[in-house]
C-alpha positions as CSV (number, residue, x, y, z in Angstrom):
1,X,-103.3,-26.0,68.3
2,X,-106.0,-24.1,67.2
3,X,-106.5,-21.0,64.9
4,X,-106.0,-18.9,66.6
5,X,-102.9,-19.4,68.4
6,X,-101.2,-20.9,65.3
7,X,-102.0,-16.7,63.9
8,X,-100.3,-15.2,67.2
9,X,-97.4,-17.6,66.9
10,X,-97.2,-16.4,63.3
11,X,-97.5,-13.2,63.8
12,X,-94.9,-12.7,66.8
13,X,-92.6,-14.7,64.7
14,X,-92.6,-12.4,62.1
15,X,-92.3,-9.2,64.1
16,X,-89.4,-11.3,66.1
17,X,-87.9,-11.9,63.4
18,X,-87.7,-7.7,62.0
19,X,-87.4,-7.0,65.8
20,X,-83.5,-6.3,65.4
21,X,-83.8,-4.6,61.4
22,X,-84.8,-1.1,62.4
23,X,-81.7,-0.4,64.8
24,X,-79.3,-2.3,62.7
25,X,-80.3,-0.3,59.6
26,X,-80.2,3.2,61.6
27,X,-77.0,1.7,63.2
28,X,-75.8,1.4,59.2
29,X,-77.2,4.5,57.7
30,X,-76.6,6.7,60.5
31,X,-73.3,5.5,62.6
32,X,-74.5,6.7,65.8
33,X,-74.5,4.8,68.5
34,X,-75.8,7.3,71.0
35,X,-77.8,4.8,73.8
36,X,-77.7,1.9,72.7
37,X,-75.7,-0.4,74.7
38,X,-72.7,-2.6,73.2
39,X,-73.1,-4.9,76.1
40,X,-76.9,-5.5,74.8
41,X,-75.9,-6.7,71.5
42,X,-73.7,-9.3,73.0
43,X,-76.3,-10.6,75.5
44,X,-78.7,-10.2,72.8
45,X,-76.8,-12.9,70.4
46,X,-76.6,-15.7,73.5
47,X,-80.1,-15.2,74.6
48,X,-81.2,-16.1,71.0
49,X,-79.1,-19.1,71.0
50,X,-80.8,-19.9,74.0
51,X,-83.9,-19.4,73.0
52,X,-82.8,-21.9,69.5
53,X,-81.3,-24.6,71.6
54,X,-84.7,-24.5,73.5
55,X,-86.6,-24.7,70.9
56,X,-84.8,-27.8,69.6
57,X,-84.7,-29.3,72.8
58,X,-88.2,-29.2,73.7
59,X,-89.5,-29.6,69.8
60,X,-91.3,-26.1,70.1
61,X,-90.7,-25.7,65.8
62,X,-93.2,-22.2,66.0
63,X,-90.1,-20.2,68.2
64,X,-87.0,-21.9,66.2
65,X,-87.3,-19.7,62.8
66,X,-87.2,-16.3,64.7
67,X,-84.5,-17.4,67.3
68,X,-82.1,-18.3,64.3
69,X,-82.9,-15.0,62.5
70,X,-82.9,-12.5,65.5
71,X,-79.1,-14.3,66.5
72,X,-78.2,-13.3,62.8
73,X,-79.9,-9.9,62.7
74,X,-77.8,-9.5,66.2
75,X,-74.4,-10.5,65.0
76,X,-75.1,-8.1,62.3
77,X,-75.6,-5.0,64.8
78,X,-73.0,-6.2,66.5
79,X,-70.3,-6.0,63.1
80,X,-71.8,-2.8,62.4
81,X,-71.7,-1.2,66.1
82,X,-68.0,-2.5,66.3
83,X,-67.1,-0.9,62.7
84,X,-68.1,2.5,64.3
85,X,-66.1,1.8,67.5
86,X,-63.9,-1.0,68.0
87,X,-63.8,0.1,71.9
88,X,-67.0,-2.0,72.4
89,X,-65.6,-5.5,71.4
90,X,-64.8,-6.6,75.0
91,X,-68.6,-5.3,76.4
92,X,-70.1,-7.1,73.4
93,X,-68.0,-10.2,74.3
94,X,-68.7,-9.8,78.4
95,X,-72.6,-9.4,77.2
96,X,-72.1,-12.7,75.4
97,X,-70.3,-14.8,77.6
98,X,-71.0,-12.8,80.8
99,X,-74.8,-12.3,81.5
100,X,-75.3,-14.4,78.5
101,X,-74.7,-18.3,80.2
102,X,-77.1,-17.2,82.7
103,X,-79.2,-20.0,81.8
104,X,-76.0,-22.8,82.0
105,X,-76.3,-23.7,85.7
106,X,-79.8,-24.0,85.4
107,X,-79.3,-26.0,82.4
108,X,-76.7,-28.3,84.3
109,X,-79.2,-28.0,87.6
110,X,-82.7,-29.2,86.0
111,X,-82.5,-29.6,82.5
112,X,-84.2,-27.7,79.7
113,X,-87.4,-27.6,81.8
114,X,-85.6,-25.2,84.4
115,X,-83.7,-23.6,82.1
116,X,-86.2,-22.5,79.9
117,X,-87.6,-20.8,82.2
118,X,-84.7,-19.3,82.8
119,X,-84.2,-18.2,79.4
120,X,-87.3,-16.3,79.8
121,X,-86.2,-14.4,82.6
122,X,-82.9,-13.6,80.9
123,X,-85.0,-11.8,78.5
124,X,-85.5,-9.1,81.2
125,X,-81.4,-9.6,81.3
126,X,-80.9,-9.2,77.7
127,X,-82.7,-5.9,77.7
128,X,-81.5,-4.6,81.1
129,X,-78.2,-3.0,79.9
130,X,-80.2,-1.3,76.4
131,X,-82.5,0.7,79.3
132,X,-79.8,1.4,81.2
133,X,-77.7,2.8,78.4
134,X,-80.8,4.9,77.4
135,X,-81.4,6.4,80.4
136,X,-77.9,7.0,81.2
137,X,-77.8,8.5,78.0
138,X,-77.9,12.5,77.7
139,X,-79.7,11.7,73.8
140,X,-81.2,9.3,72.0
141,X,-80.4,9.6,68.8
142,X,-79.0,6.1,68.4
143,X,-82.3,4.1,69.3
144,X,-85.0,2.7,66.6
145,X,-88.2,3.4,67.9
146,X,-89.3,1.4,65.6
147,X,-87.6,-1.8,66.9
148,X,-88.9,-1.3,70.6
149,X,-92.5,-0.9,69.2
150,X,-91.8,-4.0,67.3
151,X,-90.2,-5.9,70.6
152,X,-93.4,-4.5,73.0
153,X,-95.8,-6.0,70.4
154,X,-94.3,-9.0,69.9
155,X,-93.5,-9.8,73.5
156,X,-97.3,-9.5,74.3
157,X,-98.0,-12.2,71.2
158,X,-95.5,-14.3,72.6
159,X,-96.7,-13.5,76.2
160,X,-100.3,-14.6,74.6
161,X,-99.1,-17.7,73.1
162,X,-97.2,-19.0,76.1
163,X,-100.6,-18.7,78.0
164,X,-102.3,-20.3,75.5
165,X,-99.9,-23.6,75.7
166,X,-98.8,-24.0,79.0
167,X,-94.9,-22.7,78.0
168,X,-93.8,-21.0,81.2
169,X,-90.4,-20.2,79.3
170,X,-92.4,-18.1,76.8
171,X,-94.5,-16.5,79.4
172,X,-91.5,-15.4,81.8
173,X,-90.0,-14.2,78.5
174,X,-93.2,-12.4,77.5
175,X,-93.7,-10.8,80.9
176,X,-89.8,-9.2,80.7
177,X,-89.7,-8.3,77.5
178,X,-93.2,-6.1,77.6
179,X,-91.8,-4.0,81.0
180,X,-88.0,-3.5,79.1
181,X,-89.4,-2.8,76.2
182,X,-92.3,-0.5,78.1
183,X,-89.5,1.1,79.4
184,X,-87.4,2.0,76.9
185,X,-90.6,3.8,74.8
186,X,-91.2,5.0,77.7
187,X,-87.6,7.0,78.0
188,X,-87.9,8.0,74.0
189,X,-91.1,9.6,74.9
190,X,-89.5,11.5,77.2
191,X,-88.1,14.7,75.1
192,X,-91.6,14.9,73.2
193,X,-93.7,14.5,76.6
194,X,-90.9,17.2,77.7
195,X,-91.4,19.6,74.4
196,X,-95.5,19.4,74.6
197,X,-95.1,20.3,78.6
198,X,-93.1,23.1,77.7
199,X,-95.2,24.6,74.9
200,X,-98.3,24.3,76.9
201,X,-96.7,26.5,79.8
202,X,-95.2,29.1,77.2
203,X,-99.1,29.3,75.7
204,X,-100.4,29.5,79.8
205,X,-97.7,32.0,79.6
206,X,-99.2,34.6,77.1
């Protein structure tokens, strides 16, 4: 591996591994839970797991460390969402154990090579309820910007480093995780874009 890859893998592991800090800290200091989606948090802790048991499984050491820390950082959002409202234990536990053995029969099909893969494209899965919660939403209060910024970024390092070793399981999960996470920015731009459009026609306006 050269030097420049092991840097990439470095750096998206460490970015993976805050990914999840930002909304579990606003979750914490804040107790609003305005968009963000329980079912997300339970998918969230499976795909992680996943992603661990791939990593073992295929000895790829760089993507174990922040696999094992994101599934903690997860459980923790998902003690702290269900302190605010103990209504979203059964989506957090569907999330886990509904949309989140996605990867089993591929595991059971083909082995770890298929179901790598797989795991990849669960990451679009594992984001797919948070976008939908935000844009069903009315506000976004709830949502870390911060933590999206964080998962764009590091999905393109990862994106980068799968390229750069021939892992189509980091690829697929690179790919996903840059157009969920593109569109969740995307809808917390939204009220700013909104605000700016609306200034510059009251300005037009005088």
């Amino acid at each position: 591996m050269n030097i420049t890859l092991t840097v990439v893998a470095v750096a998206a592991s460490v970015l993976g591994s805050g990914m999840a800090l930002p909304q579990a800290l606003r979750l914490f200091r804040t107790g609003r839970t305005d968009g963000v989606s329980p079912v997300w948090i339970g998918v969230s802790v499976a795909i992680n797991a996943w992603w661990a048991a791939y990593a073992v499984a295929v000895s790829l050491w760089t993507l174990l460390p922040v696999a094992v820390v994101s599934l903690l950082l997860y459980v923790w959002i998902g003690v702290v969402f269900l302190r605010v409202t103990r209504a979203a234990l059964l989506p957090v536990i569907g999330g886990a154990f509904g949309l989140g053995m996605t990867p089993l029969p591929a595991l059971l099909v083909g082995g770890w090579t298929v179901a790598g893969v797989t795991v990849g494209l669960c990451y679009g899965i594992q984001l797919a309820p948070a976008v939908a919660a935000a844009y069903r939403a009315p506000t976004v209060d709830g949502i870390s910007p911060a933590t999206w910024a964080i998962s764009f970024t590091e999905a393109a390092l990862w994106l980068g480093y799968g390229v750069g070793i021939g892992d189509r399981a980091l690829v697929a999960g690179g790919v996903m995780g840059i157009v969920m996470a593109g569109a969740i920015i995307f809808r917390l731009a939204l009220p700013v874009v909104g605000s700016a459009v609306r200034l510059i026609r009251v300005g037009s306006a005088t």
